[in-house]
PDB file of N, CA, C and O in Angstrom:
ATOM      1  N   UNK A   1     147.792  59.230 125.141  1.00  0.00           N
ATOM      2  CA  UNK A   1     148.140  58.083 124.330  1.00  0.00           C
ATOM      3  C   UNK A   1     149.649  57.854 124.460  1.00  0.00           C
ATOM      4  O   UNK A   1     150.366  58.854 124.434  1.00  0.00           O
ATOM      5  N   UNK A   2     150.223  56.614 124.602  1.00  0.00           N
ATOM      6  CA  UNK A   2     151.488  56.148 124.662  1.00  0.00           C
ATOM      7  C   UNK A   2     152.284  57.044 123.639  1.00  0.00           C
ATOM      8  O   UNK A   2     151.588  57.324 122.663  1.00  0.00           O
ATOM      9  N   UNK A   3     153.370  57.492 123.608  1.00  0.00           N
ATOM     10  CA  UNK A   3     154.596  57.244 122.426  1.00  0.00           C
ATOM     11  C   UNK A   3     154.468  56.578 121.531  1.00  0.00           C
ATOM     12  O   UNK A   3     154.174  56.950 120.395  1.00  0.00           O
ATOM     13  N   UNK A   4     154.783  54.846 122.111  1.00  0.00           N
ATOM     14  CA  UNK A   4     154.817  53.854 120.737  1.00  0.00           C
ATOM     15  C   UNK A   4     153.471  53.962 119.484  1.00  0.00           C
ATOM     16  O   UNK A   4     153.483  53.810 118.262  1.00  0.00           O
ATOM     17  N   UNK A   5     152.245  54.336 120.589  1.00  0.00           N
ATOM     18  CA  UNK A   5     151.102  54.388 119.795  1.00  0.00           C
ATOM     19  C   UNK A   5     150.816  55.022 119.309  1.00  0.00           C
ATOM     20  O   UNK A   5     150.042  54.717 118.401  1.00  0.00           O
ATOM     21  N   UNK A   6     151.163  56.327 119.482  1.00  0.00           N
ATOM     22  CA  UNK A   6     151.083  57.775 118.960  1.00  0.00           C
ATOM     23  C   UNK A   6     152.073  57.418 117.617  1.00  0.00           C
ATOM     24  O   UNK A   6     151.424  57.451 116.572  1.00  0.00           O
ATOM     25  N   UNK A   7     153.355  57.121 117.458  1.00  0.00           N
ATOM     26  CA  UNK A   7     154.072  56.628 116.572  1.00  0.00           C
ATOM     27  C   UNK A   7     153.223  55.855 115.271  1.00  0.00           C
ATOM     28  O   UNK A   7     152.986  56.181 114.108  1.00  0.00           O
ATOM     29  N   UNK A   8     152.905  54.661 116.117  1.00  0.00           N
ATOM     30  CA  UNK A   8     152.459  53.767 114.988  1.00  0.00           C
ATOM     31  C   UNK A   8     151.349  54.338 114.332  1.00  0.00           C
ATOM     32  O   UNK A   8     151.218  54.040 113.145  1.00  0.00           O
ATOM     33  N   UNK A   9     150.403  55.199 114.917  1.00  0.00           N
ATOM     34  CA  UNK A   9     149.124  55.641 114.066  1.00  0.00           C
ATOM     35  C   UNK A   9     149.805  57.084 112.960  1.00  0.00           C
ATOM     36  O   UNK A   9     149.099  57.656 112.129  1.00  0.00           O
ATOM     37  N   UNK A  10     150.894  57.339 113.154  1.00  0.00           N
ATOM     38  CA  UNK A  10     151.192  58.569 113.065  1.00  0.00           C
ATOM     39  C   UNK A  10     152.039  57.601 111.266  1.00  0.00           C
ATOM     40  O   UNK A  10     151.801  57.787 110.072  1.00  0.00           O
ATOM     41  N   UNK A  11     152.708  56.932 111.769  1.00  0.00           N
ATOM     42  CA  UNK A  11     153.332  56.545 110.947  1.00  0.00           C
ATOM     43  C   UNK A  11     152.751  55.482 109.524  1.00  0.00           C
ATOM     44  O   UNK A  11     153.279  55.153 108.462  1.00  0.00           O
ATOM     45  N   UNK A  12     151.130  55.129 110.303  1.00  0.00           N
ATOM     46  CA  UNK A  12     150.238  54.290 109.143  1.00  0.00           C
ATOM     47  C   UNK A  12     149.817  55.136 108.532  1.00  0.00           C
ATOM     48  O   UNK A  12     149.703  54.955 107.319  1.00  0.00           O
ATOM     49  N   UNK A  13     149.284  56.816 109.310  1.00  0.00           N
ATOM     50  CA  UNK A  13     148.894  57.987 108.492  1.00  0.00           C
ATOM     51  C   UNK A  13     149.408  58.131 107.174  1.00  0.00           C
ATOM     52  O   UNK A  13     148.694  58.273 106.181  1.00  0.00           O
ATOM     53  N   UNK A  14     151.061  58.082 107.167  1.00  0.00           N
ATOM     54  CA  UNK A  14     152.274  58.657 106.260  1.00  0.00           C
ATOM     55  C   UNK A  14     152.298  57.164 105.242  1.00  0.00           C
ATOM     56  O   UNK A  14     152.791  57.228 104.116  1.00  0.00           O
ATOM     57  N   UNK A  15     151.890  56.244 105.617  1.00  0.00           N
ATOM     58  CA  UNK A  15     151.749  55.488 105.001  1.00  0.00           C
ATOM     59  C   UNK A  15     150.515  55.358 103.706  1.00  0.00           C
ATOM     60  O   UNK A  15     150.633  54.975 102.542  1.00  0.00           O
ATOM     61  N   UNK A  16     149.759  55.672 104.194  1.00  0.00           N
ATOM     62  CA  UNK A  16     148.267  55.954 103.720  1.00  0.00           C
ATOM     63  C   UNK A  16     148.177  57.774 103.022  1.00  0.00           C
ATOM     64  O   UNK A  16     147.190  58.416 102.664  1.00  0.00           O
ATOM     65  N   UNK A  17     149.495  58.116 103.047  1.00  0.00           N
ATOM     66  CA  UNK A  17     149.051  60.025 103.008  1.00  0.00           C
ATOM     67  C   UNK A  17     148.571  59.974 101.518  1.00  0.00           C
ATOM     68  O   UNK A  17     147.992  61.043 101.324  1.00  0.00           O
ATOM     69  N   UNK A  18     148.545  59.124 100.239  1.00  0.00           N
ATOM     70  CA  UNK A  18     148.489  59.159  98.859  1.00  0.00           C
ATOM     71  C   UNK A  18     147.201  58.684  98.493  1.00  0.00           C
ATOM     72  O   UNK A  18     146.764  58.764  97.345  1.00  0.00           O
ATOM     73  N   UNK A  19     146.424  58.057  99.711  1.00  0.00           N
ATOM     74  CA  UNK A  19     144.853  57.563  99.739  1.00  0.00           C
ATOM     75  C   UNK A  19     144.390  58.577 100.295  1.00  0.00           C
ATOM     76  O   UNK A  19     143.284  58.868  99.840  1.00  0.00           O
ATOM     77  N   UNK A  20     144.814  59.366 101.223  1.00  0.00           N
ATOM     78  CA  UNK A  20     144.106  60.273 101.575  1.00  0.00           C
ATOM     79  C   UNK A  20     144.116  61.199 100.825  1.00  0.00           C
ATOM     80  O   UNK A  20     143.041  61.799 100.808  1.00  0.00           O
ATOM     81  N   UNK A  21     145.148  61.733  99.947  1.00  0.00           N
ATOM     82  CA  UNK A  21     145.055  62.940  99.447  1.00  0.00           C
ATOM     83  C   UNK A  21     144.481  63.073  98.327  1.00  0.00           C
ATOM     84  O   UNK A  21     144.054  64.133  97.869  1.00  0.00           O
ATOM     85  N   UNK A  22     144.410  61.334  97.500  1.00  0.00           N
ATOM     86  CA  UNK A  22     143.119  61.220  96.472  1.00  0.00           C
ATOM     87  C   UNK A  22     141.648  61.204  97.103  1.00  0.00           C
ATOM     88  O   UNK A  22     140.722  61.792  96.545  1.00  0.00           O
ATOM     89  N   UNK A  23     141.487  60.490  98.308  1.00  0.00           N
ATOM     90  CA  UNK A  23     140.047  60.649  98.493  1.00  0.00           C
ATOM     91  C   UNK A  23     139.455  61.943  98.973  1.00  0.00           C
ATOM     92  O   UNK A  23     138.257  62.042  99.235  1.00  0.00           O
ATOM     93  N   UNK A  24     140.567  63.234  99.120  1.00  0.00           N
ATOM     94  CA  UNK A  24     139.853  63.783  99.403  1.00  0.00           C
ATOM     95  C   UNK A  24     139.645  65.116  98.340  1.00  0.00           C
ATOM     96  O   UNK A  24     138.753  65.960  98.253  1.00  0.00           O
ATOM     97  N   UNK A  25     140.781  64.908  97.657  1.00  0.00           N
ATOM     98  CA  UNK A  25     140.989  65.615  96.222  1.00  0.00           C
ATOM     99  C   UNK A  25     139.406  65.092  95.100  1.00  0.00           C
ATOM    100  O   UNK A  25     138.975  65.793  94.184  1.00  0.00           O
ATOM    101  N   UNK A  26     138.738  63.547  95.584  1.00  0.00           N
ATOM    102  CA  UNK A  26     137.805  63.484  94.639  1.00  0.00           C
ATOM    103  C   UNK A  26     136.882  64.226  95.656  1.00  0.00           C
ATOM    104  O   UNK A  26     136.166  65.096  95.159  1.00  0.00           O
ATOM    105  N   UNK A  27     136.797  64.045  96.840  1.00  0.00           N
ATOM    106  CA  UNK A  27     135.277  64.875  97.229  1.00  0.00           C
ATOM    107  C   UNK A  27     135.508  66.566  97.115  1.00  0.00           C
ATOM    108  O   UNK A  27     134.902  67.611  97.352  1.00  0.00           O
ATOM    109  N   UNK A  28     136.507  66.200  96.709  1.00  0.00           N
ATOM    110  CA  UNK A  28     136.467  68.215  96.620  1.00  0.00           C
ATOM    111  C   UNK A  28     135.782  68.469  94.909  1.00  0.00           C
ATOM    112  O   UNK A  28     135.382  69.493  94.355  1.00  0.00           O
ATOM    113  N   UNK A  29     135.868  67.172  94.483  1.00  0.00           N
ATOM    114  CA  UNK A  29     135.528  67.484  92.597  1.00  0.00           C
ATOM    115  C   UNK A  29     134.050  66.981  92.999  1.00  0.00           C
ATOM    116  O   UNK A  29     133.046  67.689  93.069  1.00  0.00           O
ATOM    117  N   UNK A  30     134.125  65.906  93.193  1.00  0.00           N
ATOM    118  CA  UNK A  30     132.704  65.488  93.932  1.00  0.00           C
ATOM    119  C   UNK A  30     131.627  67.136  93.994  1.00  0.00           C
ATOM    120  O   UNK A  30     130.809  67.431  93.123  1.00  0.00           O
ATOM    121  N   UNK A  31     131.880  67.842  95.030  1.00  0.00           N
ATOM    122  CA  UNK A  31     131.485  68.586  95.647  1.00  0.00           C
ATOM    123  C   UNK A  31     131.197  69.881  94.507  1.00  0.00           C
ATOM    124  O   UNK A  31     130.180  70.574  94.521  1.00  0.00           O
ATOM    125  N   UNK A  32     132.284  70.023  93.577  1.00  0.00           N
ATOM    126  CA  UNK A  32     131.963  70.860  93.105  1.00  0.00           C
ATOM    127  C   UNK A  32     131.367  70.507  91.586  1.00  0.00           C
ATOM    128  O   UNK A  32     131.084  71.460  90.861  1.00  0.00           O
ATOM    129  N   UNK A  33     131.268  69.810  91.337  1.00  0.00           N
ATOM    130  CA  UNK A  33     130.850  69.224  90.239  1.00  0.00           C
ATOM    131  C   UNK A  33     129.519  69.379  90.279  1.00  0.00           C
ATOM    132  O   UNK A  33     129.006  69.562  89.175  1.00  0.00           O
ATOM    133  N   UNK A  34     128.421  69.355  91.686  1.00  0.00           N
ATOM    134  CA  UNK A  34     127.419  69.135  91.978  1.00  0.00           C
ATOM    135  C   UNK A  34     126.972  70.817  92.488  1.00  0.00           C
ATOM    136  O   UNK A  34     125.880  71.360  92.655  1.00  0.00           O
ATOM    137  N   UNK A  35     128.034  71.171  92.593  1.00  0.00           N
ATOM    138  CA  UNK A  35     128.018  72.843  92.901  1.00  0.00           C
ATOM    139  C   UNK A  35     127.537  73.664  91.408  1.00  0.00           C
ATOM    140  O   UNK A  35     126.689  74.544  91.258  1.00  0.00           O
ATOM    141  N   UNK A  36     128.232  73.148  90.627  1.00  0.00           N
ATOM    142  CA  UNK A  36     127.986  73.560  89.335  1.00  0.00           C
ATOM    143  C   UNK A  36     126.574  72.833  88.394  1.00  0.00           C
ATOM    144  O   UNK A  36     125.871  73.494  87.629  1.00  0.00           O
ATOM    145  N   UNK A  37     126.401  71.375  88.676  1.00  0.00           N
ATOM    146  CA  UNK A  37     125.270  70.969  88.276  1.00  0.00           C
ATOM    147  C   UNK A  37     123.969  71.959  88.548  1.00  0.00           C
ATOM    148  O   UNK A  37     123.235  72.266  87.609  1.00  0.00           O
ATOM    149  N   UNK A  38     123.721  72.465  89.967  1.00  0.00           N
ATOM    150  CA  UNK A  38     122.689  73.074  90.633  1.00  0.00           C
ATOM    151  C   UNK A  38     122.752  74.295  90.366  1.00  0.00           C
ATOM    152  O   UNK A  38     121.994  74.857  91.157  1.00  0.00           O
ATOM    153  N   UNK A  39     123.267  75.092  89.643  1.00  0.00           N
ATOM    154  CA  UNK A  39     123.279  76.523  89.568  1.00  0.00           C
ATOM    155  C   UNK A  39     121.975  76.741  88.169  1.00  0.00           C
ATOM    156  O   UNK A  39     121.801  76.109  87.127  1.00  0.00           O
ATOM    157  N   UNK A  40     121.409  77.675  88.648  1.00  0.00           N
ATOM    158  CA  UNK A  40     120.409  78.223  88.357  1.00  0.00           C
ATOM    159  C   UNK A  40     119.957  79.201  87.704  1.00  0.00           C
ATOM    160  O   UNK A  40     121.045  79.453  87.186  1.00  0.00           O
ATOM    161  N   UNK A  41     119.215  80.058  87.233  1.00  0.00           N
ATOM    162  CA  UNK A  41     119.421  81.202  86.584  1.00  0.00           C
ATOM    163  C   UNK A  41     118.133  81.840  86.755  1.00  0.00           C
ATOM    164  O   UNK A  41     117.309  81.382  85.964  1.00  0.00           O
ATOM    165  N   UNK A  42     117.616  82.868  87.624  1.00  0.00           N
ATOM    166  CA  UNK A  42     116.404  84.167  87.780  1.00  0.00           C
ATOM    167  C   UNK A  42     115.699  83.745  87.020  1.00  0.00           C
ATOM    168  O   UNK A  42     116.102  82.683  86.547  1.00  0.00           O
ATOM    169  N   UNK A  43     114.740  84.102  86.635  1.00  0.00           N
ATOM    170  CA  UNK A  43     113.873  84.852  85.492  1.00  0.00           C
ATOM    171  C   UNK A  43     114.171  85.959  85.532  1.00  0.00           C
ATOM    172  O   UNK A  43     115.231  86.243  84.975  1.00  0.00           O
ATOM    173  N   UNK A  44     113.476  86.949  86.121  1.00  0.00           N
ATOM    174  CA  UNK A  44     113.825  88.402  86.276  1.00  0.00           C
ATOM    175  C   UNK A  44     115.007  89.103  85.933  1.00  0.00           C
ATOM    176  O   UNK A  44     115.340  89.760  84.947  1.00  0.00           O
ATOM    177  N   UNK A  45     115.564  88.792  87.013  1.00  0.00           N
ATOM    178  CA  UNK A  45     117.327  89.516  87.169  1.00  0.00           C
ATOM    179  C   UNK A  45     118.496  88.965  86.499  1.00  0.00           C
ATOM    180  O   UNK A  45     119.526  89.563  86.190  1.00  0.00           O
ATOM    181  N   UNK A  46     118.120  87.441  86.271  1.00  0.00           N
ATOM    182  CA  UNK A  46     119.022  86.933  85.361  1.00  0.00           C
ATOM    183  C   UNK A  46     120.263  86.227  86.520  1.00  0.00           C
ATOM    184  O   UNK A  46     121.316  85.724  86.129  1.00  0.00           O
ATOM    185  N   UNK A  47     120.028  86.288  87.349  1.00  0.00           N
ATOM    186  CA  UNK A  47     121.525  85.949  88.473  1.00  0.00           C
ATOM    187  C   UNK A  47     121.100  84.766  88.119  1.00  0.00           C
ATOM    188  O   UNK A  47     120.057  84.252  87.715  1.00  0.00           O
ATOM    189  N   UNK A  48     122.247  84.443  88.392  1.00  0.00           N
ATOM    190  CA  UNK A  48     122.756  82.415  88.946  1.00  0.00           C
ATOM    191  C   UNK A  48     122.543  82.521  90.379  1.00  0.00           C
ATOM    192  O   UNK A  48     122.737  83.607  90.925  1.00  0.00           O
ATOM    193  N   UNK A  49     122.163  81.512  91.045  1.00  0.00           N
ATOM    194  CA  UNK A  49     122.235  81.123  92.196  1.00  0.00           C
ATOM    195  C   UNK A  49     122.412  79.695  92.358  1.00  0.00           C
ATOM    196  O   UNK A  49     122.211  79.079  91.311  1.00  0.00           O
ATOM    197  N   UNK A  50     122.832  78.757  93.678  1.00  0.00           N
ATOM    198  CA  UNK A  50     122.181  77.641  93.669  1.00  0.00           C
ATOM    199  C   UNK A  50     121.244  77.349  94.068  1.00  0.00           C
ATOM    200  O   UNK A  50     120.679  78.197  94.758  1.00  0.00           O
ATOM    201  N   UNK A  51     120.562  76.026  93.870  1.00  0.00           N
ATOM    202  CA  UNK A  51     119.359  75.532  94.373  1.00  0.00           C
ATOM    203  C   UNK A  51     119.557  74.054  94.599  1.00  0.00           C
ATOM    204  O   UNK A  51     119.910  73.292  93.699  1.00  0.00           O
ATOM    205  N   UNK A  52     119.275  73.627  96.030  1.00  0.00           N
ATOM    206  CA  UNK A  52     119.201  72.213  96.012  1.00  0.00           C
ATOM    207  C   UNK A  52     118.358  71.085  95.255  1.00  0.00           C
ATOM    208  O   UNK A  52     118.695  69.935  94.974  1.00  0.00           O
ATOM    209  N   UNK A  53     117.221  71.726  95.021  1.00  0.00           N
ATOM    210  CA  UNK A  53     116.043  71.169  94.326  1.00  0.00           C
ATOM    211  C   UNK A  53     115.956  72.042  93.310  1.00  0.00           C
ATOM    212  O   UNK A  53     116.334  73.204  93.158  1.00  0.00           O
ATOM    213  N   UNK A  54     115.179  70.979  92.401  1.00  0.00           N
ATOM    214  CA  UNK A  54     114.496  71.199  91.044  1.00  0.00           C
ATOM    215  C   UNK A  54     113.481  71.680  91.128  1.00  0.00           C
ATOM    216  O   UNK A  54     112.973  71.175  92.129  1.00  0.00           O
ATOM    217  N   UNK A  55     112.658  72.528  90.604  1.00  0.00           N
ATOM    218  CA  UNK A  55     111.034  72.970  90.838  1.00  0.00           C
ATOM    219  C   UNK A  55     110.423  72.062  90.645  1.00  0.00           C
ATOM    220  O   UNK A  55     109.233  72.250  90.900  1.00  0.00           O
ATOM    221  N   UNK A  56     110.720  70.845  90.202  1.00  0.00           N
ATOM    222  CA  UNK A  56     109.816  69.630  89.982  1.00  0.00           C
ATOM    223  C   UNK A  56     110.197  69.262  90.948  1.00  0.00           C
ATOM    224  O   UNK A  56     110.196  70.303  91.605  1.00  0.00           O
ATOM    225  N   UNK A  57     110.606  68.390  91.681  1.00  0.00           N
ATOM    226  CA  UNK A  57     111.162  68.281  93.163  1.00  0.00           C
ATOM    227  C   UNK A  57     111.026  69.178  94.185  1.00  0.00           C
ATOM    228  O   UNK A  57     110.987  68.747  95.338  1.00  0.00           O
ATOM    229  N   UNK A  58     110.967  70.034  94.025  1.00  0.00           N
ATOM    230  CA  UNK A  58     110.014  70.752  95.497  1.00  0.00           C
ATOM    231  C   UNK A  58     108.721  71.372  95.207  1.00  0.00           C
ATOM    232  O   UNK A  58     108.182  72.190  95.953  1.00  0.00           O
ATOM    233  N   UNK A  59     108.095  70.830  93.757  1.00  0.00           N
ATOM    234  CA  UNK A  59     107.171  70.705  94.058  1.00  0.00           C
ATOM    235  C   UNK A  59     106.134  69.826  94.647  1.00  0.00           C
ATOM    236  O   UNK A  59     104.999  70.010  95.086  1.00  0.00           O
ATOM    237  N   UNK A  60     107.228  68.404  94.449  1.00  0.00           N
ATOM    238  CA  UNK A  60     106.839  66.957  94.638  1.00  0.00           C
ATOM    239  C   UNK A  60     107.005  66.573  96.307  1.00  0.00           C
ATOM    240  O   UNK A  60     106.449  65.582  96.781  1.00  0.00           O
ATOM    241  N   UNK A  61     108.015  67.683  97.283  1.00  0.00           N
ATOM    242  CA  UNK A  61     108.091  67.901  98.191  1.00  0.00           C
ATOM    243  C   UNK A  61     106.512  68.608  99.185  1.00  0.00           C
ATOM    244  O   UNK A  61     105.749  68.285 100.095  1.00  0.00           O
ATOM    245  N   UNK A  62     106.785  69.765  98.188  1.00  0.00           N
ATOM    246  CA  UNK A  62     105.240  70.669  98.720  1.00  0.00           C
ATOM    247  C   UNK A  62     103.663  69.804  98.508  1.00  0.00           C
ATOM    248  O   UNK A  62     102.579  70.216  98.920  1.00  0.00           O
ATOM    249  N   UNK A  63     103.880  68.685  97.851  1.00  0.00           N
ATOM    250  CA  UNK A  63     102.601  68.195  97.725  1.00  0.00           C
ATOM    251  C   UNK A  63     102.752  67.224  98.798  1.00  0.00           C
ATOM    252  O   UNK A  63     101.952  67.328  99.728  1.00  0.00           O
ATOM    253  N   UNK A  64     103.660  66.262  98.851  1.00  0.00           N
ATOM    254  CA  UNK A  64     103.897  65.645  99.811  1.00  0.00           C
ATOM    255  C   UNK A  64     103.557  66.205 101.618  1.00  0.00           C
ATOM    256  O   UNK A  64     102.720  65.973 102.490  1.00  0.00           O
ATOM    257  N   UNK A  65     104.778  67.038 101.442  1.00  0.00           N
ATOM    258  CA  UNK A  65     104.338  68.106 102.921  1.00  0.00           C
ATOM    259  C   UNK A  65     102.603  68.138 103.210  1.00  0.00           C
ATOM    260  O   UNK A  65     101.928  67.813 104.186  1.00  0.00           O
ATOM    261  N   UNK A  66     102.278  68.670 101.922  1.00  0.00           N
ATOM    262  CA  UNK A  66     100.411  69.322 102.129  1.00  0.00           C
ATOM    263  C   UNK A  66      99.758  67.654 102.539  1.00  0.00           C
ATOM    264  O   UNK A  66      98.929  67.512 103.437  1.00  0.00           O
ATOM    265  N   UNK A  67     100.124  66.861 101.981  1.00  0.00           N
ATOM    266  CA  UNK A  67      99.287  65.148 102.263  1.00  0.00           C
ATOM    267  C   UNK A  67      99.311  65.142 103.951  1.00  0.00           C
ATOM    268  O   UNK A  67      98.342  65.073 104.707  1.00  0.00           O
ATOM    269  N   UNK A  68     100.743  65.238 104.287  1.00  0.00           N
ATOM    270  CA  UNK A  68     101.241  64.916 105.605  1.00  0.00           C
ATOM    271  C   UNK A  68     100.635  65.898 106.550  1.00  0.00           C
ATOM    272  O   UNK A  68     100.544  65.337 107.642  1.00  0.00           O
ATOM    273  N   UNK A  69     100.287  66.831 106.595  1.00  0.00           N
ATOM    274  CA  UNK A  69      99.772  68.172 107.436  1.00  0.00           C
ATOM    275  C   UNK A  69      98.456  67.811 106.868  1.00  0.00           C
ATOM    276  O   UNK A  69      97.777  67.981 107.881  1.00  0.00           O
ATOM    277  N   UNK A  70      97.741  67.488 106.094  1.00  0.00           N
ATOM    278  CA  UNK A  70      96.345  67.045 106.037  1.00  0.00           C
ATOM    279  C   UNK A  70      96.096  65.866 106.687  1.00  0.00           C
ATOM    280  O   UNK A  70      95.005  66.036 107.232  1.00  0.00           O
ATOM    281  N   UNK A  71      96.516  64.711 106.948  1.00  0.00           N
ATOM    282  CA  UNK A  71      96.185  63.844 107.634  1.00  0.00           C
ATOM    283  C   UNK A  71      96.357  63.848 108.823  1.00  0.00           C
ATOM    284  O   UNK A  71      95.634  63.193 109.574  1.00  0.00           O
ATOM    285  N   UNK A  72      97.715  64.858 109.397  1.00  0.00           N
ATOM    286  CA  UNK A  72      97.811  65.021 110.638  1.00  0.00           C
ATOM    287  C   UNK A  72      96.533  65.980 111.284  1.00  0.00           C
ATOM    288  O   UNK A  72      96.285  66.093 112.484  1.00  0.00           O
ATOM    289  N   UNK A  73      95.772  66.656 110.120  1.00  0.00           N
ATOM    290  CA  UNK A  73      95.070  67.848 111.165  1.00  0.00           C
ATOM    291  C   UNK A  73      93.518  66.926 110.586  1.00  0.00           C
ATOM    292  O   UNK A  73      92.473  67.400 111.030  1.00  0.00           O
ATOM    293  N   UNK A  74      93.412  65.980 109.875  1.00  0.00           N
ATOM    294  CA  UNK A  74      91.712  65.068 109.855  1.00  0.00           C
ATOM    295  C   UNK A  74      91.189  65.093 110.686  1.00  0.00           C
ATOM    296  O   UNK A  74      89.960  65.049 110.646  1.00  0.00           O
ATOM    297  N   UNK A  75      91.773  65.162 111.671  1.00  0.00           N
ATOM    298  CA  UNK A  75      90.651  64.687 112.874  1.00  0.00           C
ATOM    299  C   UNK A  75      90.365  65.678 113.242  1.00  0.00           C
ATOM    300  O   UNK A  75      89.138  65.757 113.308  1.00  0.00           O
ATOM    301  N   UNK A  76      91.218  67.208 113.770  1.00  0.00           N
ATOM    302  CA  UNK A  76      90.655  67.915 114.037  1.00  0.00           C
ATOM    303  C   UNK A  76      89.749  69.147 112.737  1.00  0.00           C
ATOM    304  O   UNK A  76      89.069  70.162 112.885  1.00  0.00           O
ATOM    305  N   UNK A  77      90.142  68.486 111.728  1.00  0.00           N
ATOM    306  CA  UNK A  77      89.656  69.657 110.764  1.00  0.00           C
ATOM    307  C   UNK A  77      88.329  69.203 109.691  1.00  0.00           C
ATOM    308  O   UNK A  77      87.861  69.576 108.616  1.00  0.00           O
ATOM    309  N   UNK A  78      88.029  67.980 110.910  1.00  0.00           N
ATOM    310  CA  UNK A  78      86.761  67.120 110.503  1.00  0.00           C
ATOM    311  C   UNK A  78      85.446  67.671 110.362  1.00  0.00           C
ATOM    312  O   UNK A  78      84.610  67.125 109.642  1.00  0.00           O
ATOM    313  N   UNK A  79      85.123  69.117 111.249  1.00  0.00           N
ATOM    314  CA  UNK A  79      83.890  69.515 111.365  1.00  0.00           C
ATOM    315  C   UNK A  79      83.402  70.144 109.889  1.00  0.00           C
ATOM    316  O   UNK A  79      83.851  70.072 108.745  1.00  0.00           O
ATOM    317  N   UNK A  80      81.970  70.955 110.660  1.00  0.00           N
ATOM    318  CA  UNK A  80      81.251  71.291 108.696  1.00  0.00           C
ATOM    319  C   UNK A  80      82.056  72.738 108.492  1.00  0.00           C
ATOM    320  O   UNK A  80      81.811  73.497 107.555  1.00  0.00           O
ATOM    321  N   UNK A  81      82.783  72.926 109.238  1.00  0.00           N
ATOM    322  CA  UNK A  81      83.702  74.209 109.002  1.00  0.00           C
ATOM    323  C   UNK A  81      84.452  74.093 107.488  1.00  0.00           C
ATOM    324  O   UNK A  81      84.501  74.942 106.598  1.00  0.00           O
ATOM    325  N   UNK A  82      84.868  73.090 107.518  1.00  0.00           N
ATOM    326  CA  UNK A  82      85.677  72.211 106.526  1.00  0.00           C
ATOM    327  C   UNK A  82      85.180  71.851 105.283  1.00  0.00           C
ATOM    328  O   UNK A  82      85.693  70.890 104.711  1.00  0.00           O
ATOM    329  N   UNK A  83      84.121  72.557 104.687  1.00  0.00           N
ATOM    330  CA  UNK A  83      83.346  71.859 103.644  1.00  0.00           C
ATOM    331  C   UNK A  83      83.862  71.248 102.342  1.00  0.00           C
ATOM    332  O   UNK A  83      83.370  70.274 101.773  1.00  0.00           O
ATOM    333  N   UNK A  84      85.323  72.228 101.804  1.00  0.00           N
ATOM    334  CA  UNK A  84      85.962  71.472 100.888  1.00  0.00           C
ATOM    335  C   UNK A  84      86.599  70.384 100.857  1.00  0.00           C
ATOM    336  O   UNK A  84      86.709  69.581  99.930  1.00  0.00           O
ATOM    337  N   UNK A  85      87.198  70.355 102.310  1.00  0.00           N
ATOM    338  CA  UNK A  85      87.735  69.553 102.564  1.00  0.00           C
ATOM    339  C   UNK A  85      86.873  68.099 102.981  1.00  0.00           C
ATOM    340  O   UNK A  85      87.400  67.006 102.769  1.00  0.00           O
ATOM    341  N   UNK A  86      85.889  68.178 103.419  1.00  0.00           N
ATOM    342  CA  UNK A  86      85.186  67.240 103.622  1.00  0.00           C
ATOM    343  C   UNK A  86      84.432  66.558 102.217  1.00  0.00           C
ATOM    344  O   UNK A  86      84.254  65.373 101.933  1.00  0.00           O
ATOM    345  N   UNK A  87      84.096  67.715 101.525  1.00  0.00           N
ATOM    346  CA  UNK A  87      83.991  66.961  99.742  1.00  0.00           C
ATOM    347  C   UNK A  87      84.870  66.400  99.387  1.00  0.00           C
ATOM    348  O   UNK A  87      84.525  65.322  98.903  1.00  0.00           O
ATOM    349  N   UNK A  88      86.278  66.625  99.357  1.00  0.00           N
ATOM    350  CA  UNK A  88      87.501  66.231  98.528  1.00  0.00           C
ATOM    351  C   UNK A  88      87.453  64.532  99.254  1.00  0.00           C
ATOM    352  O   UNK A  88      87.449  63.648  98.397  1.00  0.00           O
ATOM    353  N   UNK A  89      87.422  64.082 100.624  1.00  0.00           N
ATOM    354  CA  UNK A  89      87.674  62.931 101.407  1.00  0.00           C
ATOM    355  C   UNK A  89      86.212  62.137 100.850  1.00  0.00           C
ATOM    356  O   UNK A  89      86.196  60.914 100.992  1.00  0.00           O
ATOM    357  N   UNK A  90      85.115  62.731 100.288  1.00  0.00           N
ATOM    358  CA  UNK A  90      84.161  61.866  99.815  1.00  0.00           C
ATOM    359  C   UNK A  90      84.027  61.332  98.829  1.00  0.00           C
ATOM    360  O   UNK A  90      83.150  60.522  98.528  1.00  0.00           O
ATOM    361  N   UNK A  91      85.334  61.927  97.884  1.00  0.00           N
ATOM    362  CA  UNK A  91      85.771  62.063  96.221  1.00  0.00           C
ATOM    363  C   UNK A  91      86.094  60.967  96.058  1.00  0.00           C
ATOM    364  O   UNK A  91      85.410  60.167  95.420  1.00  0.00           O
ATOM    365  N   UNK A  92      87.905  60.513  96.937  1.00  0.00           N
ATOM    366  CA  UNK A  92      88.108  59.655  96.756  1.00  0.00           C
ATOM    367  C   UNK A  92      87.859  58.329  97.347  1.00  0.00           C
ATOM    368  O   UNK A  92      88.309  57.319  96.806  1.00  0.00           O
TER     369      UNK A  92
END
């Protein structure tokens, strides 16, 4: 990159250094704010940990998942091998 250009980007940086150092001062609160929202607590042992999801939310995940892996395997998991599964598709 040129001098002059190296300059001018260098020098809009220093211009801008008080936007940058708020936007990145909020994603650092951002970040931890949400660090602290998600913390968790055992049953058992009692530790904190985090967790991205809610148990209601991955459970709403795991049912989802199970829909998607059931329709993908219908066709092959069509035979009388399948008997519950072939009741449950007559249910609804």
């Amino acid at each position: 990159m040129p001098e002059e250009r190296r300059n001018y980007w260098r020098g809009r940086l220093l211009e801008r250094r008080q936007l940058l150092y708020i936007a990145g001062l909020s994603l650092i609160v951002v970040g931890f704010v949400h660090y602290l929202t998600h913390i968790s607590e055992t049953p058992i042992t009692h530790r904190r940990r985090y967790l991205a999801f809610t148990r209601e939310q991955f459970m709403k995940l795991a049912e989802y998942t199970y829909s998607v892996v059931m329709l993908m395997l219908s066709s092959s998991a069509s035979n009388d091998m399948f008997v519950y599964y072939n009741s449950s598709l007559c249910d609804n």
